[in-house]
PQR file with spaces between the fields and no chain letter, atoms N, CA, C, O and H, PARSE charges and radii, in Angstrom:
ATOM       1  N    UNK     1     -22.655   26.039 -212.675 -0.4000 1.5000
ATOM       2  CA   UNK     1     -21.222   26.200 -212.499 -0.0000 2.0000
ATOM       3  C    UNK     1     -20.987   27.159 -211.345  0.5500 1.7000
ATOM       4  O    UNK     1     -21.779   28.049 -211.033 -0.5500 1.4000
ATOM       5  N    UNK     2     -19.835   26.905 -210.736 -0.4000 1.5000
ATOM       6  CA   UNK     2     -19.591   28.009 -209.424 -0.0000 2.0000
ATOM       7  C    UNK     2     -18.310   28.633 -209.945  0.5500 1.7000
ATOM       8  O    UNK     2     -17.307   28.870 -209.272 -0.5500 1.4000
ATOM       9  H    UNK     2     -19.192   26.183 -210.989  0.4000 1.0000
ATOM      10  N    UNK     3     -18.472   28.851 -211.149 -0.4000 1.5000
ATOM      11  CA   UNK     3     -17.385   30.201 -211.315 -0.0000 2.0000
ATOM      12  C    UNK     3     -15.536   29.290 -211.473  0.5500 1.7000
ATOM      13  O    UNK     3     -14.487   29.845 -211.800 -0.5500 1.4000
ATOM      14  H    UNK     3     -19.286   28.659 -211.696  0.4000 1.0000
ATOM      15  N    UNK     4     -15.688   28.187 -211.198 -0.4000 1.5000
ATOM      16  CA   UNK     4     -14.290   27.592 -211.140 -0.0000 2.0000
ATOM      17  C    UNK     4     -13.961   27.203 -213.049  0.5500 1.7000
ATOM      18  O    UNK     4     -12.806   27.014 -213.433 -0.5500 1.4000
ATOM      19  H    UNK     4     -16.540   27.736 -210.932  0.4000 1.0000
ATOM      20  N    UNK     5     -15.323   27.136 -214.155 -0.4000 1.5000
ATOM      21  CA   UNK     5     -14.970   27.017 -214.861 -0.0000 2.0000
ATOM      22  C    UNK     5     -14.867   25.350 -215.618  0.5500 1.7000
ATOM      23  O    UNK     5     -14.368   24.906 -216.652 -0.5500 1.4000
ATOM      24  H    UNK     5     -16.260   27.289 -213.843  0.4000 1.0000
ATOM      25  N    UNK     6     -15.726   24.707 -214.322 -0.4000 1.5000
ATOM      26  CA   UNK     6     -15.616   23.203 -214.026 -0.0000 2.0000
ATOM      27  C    UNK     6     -17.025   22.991 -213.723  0.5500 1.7000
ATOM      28  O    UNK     6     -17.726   23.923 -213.329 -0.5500 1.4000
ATOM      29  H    UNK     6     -16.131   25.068 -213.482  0.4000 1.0000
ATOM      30  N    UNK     7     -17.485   21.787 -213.892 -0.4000 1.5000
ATOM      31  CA   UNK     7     -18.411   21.521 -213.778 -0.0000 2.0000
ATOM      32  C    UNK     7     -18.685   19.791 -212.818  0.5500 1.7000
ATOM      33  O    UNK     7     -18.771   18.644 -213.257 -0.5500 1.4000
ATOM      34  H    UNK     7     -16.916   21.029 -214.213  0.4000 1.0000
ATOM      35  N    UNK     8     -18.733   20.199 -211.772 -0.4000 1.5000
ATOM      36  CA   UNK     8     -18.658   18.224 -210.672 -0.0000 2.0000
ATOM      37  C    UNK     8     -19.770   17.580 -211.421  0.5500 1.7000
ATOM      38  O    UNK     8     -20.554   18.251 -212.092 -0.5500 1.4000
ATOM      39  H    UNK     8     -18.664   21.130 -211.415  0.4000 1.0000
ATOM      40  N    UNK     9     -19.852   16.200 -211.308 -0.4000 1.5000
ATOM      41  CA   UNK     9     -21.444   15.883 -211.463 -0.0000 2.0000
ATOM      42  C    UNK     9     -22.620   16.022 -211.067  0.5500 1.7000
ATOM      43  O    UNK     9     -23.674   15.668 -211.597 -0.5500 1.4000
ATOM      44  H    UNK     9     -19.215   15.655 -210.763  0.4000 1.0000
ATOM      45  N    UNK    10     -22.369   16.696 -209.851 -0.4000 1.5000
ATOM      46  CA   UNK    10     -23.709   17.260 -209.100 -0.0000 2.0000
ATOM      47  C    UNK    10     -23.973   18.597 -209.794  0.5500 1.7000
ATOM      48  O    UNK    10     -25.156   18.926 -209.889 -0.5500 1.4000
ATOM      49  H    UNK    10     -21.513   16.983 -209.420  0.4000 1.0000
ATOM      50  N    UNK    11     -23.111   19.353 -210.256 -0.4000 1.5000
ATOM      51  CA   UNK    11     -24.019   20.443 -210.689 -0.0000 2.0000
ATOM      52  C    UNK    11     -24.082   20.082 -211.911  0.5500 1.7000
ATOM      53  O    UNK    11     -25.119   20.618 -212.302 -0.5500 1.4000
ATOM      54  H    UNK    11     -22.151   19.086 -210.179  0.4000 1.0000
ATOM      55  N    UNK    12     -23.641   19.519 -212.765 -0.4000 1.5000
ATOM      56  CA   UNK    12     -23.930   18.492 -213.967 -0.0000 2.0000
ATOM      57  C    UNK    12     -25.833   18.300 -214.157  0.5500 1.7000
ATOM      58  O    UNK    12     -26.783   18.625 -214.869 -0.5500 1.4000
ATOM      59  H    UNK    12     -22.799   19.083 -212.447  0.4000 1.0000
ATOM      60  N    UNK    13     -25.516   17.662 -213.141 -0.4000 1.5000
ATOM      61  CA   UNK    13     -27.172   17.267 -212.995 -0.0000 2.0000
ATOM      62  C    UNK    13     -28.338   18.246 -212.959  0.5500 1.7000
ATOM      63  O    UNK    13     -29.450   18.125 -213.473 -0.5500 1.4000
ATOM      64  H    UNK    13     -24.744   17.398 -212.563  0.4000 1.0000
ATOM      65  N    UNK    14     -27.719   19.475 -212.069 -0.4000 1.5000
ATOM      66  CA   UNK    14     -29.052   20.338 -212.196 -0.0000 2.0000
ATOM      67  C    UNK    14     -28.958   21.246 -213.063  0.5500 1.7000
ATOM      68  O    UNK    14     -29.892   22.036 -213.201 -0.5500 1.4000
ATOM      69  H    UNK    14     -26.816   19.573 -211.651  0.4000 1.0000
ATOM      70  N    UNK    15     -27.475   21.365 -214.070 -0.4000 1.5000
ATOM      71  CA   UNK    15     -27.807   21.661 -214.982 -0.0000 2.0000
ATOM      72  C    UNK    15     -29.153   21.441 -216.306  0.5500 1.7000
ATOM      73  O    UNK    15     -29.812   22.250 -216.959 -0.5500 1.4000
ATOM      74  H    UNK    15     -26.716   20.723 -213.959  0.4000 1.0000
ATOM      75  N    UNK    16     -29.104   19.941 -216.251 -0.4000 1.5000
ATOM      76  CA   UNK    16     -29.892   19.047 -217.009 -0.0000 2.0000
ATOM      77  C    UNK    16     -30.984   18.993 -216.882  0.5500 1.7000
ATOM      78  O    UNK    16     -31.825   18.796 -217.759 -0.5500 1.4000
ATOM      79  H    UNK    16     -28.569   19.284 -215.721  0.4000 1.0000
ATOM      80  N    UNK    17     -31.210   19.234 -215.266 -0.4000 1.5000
ATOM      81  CA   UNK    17     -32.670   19.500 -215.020 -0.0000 2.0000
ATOM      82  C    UNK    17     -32.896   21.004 -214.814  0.5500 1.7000
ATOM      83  O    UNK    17     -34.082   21.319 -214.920 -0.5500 1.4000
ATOM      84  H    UNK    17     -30.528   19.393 -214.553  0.4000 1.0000
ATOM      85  N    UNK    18     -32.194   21.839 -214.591 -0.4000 1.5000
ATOM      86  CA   UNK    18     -32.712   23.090 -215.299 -0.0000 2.0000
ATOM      87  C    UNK    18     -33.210   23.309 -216.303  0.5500 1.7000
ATOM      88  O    UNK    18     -34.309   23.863 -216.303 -0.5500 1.4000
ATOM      89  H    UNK    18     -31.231   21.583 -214.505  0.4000 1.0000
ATOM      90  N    UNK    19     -32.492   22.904 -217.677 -0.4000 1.5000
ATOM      91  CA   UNK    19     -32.790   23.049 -218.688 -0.0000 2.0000
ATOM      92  C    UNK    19     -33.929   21.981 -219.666  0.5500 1.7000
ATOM      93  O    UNK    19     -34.378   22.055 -220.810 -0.5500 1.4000
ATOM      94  H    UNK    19     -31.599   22.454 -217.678  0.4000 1.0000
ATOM      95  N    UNK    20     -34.089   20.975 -218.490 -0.4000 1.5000
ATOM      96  CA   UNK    20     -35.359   20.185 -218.786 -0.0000 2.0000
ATOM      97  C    UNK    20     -36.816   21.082 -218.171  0.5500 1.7000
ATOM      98  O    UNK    20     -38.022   21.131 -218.412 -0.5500 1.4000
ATOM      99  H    UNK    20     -33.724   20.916 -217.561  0.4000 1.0000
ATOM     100  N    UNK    21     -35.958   21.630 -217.370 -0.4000 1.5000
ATOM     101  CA   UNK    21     -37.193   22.520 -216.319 -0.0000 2.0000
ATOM     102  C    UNK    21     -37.429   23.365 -217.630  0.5500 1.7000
ATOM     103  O    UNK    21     -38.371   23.042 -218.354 -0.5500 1.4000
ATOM     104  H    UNK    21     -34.978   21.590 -217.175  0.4000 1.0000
ATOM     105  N    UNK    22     -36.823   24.168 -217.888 -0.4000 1.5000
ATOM     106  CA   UNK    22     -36.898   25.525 -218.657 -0.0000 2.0000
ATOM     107  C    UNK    22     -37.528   25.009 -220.260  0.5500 1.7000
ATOM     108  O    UNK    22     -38.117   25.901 -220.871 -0.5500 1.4000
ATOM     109  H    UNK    22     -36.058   24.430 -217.300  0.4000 1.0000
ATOM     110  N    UNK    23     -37.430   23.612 -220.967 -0.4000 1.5000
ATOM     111  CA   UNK    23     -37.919   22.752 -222.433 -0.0000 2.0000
ATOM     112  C    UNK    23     -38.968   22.387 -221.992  0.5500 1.7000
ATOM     113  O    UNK    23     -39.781   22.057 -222.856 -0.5500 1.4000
ATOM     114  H    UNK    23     -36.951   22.888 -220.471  0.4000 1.0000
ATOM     115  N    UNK    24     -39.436   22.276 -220.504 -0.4000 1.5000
ATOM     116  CA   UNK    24     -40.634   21.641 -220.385 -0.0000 2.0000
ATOM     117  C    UNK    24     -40.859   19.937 -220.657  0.5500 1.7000
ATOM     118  O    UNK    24     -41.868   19.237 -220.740 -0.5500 1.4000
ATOM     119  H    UNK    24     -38.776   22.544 -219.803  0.4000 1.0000
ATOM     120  N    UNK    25     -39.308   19.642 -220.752 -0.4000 1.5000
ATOM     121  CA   UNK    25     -38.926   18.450 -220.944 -0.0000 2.0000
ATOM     122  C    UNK    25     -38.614   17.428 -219.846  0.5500 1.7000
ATOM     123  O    UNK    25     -38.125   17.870 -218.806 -0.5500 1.4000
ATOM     124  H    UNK    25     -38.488   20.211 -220.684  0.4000 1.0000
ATOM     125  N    UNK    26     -38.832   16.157 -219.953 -0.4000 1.5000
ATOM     126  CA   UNK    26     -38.913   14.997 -218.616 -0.0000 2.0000
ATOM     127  C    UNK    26     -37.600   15.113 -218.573  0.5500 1.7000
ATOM     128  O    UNK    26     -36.923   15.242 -219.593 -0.5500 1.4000
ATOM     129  H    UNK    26     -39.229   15.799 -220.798  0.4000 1.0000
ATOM     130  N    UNK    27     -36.920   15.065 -216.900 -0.4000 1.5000
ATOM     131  CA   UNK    27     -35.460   15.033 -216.933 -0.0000 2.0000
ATOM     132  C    UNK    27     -35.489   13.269 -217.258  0.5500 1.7000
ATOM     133  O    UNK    27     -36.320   12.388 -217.041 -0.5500 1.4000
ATOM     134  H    UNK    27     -37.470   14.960 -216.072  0.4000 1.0000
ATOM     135  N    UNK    28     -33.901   13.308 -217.989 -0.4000 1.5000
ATOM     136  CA   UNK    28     -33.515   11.928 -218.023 -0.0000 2.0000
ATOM     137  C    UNK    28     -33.125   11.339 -216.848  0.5500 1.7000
ATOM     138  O    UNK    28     -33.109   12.104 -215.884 -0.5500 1.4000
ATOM     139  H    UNK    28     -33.226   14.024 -218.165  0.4000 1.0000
ATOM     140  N    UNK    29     -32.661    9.686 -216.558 -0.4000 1.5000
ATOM     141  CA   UNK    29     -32.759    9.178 -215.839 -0.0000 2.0000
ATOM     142  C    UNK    29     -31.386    9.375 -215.475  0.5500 1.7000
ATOM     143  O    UNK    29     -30.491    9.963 -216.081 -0.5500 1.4000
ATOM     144  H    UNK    29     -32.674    9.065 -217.341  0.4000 1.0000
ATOM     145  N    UNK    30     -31.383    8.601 -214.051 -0.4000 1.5000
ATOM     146  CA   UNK    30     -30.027    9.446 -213.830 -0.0000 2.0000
ATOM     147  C    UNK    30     -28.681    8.600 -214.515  0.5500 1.7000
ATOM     148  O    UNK    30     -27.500    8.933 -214.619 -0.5500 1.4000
ATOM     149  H    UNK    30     -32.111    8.124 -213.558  0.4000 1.0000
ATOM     150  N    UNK    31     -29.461    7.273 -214.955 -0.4000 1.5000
ATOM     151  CA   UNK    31     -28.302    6.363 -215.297 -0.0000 2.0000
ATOM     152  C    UNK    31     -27.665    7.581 -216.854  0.5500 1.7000
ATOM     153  O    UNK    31     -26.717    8.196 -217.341 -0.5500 1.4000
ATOM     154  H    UNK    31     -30.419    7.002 -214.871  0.4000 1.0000
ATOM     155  N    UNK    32     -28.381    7.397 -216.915 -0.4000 1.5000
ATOM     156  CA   UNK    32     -28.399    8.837 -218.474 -0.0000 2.0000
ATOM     157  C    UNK    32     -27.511    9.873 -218.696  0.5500 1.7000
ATOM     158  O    UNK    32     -26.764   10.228 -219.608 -0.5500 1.4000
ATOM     159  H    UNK    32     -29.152    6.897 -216.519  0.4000 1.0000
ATOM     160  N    UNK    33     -27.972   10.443 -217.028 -0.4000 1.5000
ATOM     161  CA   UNK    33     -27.457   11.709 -216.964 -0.0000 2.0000
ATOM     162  C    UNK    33     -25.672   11.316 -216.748  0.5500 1.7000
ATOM     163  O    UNK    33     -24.802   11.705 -217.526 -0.5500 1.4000
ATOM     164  H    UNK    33     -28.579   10.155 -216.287  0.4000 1.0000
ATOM     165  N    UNK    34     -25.454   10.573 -215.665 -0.4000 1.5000
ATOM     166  CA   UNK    34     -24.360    9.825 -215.329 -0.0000 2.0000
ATOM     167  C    UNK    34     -23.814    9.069 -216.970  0.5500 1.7000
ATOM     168  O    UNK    34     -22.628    9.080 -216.639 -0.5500 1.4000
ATOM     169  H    UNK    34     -26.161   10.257 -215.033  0.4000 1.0000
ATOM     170  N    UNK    35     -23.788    8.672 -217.897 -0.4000 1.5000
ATOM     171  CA   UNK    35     -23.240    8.127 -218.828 -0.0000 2.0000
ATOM     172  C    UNK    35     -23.204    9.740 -219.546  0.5500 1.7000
ATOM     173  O    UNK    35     -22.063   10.117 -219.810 -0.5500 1.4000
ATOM     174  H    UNK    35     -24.751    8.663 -218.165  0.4000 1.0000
ATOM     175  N    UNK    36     -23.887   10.337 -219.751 -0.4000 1.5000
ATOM     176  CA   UNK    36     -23.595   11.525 -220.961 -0.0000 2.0000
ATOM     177  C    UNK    36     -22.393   12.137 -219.807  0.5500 1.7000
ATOM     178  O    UNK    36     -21.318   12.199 -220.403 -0.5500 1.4000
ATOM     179  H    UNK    36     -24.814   10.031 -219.536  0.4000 1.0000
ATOM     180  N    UNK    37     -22.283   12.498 -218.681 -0.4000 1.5000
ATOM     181  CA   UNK    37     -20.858   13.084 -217.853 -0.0000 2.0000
ATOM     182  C    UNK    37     -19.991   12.663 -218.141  0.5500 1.7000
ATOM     183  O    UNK    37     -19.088   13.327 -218.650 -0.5500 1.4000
ATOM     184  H    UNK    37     -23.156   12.448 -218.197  0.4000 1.0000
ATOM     185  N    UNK    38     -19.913   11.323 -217.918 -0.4000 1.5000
ATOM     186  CA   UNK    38     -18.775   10.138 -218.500 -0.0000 2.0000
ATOM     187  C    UNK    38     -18.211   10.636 -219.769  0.5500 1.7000
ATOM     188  O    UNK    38     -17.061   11.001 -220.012 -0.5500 1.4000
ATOM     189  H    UNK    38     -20.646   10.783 -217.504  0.4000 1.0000
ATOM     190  N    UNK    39     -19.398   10.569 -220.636 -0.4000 1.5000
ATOM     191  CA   UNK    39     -18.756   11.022 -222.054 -0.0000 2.0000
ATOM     192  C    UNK    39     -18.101   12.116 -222.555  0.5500 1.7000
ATOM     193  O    UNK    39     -17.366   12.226 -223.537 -0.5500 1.4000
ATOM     194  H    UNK    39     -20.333   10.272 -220.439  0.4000 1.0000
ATOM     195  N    UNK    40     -18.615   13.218 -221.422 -0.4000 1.5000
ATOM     196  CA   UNK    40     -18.142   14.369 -222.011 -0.0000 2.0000
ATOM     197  C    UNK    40     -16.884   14.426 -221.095  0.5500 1.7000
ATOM     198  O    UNK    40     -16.137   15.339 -221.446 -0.5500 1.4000
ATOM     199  H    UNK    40     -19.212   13.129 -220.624  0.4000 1.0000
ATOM     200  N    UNK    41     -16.445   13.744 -220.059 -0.4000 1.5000
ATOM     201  CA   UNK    41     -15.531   13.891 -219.114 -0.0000 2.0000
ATOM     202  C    UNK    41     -14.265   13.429 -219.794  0.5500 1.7000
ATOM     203  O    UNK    41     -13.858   12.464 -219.148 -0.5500 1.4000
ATOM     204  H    UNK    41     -17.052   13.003 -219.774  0.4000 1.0000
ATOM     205  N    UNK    42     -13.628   13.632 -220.597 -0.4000 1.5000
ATOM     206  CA   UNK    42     -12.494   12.902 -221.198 -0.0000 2.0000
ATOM     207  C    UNK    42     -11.608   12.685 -220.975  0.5500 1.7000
ATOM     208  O    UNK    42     -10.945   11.778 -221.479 -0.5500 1.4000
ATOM     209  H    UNK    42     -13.959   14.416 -221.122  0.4000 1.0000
ATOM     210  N    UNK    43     -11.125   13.758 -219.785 -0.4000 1.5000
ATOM     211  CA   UNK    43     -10.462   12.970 -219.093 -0.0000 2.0000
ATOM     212  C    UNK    43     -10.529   12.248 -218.414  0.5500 1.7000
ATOM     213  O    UNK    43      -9.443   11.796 -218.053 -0.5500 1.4000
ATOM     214  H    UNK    43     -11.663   14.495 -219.375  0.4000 1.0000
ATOM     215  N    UNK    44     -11.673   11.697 -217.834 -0.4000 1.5000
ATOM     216  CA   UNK    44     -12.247   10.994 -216.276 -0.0000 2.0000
ATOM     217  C    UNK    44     -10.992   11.446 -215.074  0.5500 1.7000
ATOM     218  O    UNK    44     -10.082   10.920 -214.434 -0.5500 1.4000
ATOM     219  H    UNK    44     -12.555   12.064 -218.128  0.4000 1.0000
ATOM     220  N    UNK    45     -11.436   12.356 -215.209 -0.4000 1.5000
ATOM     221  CA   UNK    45     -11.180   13.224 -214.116 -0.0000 2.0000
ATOM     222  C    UNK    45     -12.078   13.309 -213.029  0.5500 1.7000
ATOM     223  O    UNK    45     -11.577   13.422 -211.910 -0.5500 1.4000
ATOM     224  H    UNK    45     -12.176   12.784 -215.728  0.4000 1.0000
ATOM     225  N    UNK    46     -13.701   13.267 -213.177 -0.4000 1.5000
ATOM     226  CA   UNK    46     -14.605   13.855 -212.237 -0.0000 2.0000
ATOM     227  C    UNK    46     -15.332   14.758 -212.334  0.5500 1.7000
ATOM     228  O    UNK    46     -16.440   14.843 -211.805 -0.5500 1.4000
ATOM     229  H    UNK    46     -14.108   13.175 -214.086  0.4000 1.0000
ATOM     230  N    UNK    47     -14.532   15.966 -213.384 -0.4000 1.5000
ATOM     231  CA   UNK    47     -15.375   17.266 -213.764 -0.0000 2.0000
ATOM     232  C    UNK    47     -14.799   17.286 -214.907  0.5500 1.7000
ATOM     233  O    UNK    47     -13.646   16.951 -215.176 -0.5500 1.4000
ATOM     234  H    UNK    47     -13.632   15.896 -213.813  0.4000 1.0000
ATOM     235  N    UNK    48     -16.365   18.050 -216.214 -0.4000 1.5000
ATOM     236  CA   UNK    48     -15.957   18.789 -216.767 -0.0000 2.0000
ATOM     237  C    UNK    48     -15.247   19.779 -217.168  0.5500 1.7000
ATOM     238  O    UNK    48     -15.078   20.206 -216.027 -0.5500 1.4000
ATOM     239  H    UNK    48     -17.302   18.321 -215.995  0.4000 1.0000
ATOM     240  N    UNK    49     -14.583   20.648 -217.918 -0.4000 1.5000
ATOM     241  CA   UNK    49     -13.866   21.555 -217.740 -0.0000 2.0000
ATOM     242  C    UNK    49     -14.729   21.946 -219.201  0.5500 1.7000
ATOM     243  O    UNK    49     -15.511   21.194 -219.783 -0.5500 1.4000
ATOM     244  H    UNK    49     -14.720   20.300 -218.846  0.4000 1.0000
ATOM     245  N    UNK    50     -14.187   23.908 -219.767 -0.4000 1.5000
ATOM     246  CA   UNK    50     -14.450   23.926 -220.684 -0.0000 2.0000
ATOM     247  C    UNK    50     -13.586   23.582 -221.923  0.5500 1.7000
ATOM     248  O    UNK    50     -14.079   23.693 -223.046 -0.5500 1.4000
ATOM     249  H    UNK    50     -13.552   24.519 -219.294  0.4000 1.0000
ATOM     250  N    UNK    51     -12.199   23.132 -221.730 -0.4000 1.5000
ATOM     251  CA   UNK    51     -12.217   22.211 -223.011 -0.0000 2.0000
ATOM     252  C    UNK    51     -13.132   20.896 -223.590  0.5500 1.7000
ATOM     253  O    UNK    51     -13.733   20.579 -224.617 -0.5500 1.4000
ATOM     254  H    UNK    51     -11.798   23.042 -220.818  0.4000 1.0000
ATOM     255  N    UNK    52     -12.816   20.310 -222.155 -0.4000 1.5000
ATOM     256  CA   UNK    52     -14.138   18.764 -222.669 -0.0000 2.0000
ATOM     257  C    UNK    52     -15.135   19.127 -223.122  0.5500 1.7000
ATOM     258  O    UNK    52     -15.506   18.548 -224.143 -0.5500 1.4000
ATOM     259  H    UNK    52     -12.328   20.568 -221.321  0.4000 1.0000
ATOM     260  N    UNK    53     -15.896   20.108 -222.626 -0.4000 1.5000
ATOM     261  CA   UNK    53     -17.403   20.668 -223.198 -0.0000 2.0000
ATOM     262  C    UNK    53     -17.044   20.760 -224.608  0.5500 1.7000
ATOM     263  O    UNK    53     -17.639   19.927 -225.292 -0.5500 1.4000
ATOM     264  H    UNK    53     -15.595   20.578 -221.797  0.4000 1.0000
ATOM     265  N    UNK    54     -15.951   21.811 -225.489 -0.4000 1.5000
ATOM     266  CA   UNK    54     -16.280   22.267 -226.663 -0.0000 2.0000
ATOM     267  C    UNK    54     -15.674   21.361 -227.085  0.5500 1.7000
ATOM     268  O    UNK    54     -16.353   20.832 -227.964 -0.5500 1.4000
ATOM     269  H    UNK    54     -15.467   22.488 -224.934  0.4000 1.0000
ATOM     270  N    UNK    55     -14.802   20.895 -226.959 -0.4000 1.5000
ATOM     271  CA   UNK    55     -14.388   19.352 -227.657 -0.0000 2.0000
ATOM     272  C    UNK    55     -15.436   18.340 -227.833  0.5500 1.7000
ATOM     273  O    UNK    55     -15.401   17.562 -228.787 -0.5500 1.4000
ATOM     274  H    UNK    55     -14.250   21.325 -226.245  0.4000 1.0000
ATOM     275  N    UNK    56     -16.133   18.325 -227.172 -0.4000 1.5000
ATOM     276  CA   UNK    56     -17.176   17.267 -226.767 -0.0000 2.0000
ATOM     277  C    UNK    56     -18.088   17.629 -227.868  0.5500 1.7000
ATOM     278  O    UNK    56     -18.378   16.758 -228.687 -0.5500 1.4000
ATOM     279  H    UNK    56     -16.162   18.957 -226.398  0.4000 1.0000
ATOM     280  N    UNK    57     -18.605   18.901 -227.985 -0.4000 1.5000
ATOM     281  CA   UNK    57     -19.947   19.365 -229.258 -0.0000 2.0000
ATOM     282  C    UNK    57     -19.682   20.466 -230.251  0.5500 1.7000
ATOM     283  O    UNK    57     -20.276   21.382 -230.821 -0.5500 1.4000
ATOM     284  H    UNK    57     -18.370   19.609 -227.320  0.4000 1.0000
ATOM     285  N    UNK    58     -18.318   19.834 -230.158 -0.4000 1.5000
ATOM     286  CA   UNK    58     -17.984   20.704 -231.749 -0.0000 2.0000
ATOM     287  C    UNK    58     -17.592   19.590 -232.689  0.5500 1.7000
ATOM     288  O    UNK    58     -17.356   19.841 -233.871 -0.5500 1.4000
ATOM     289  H    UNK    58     -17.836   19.090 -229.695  0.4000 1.0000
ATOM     290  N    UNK    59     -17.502   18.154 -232.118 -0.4000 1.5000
ATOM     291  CA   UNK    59     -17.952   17.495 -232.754 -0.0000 2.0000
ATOM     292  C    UNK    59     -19.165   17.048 -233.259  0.5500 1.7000
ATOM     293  O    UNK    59     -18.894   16.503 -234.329 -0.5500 1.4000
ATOM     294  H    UNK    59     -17.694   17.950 -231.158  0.4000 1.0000
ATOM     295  N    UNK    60     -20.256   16.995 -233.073 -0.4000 1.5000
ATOM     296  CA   UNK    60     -21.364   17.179 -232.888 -0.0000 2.0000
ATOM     297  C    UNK    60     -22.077   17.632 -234.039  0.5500 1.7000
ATOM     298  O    UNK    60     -22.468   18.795 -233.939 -0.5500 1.4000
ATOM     299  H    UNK    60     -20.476   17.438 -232.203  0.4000 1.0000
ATOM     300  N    UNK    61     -22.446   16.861 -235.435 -0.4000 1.5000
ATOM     301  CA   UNK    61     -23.079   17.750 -236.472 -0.0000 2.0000
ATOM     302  C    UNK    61     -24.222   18.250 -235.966  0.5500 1.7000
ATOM     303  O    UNK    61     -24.926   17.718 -235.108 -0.5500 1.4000
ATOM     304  H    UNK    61     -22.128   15.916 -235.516  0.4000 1.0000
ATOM     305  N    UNK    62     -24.496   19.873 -236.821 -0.4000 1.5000
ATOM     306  CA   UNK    62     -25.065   20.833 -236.365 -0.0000 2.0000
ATOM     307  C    UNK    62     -26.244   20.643 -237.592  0.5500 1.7000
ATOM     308  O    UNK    62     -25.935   20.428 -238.764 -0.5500 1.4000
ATOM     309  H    UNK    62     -23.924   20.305 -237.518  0.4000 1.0000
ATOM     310  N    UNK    63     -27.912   20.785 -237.014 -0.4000 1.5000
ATOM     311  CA   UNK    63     -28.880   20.452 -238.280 -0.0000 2.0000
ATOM     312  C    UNK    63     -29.164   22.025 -237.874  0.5500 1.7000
ATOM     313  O    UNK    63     -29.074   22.549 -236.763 -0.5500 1.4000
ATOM     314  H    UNK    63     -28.163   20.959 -236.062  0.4000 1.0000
ATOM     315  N    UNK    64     -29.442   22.459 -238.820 -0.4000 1.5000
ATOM     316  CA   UNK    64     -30.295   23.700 -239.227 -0.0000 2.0000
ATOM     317  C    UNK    64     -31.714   23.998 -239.111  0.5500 1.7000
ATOM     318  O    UNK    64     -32.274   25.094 -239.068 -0.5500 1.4000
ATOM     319  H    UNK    64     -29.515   22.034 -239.722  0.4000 1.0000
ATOM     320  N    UNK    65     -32.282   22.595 -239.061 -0.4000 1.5000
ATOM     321  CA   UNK    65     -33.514   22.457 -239.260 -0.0000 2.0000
ATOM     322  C    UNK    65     -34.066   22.647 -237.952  0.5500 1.7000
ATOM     323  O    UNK    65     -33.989   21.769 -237.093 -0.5500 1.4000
ATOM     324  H    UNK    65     -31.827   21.705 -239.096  0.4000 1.0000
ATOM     325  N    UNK    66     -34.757   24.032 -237.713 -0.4000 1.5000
ATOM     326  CA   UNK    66     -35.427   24.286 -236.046 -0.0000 2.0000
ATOM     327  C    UNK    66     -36.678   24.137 -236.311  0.5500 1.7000
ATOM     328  O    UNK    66     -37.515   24.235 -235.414 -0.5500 1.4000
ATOM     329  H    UNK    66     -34.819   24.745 -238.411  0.4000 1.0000
């Protein structure tokens, strides 16, 4: 994020692969990465914002099980 509080799809992306970097996890593909933006973009606007985010995974059941 650059501080606007928004998120474009380009930094979308290296979010994803940051945090694939950091799980040690294969980044997903980009068709992937591009459909989960979509989804969380509710407005299709272009960018996230942080309502879409917590709207987005506060739906989201939460398992306990780590």
């Amino acid at each position: 994020m650059n501080g606007s509080g928004r998120l474009t799809y380009e930094e979308f992306t290296g979010f994803v692969g940051e945090l694939c970097r950091l799980s040690k996890e294969e980044v997903p593909a980009l068709s992937i990465i591009r459909d989960l933006f979509e989804f969380i973009d509710v407005k299709k606007d272009g960018v996230i914002d942080i309502k879409e985010w917590t709207q987005t995974f506060n739906q989201l059941p939460v398992s306990r099980d780590f």
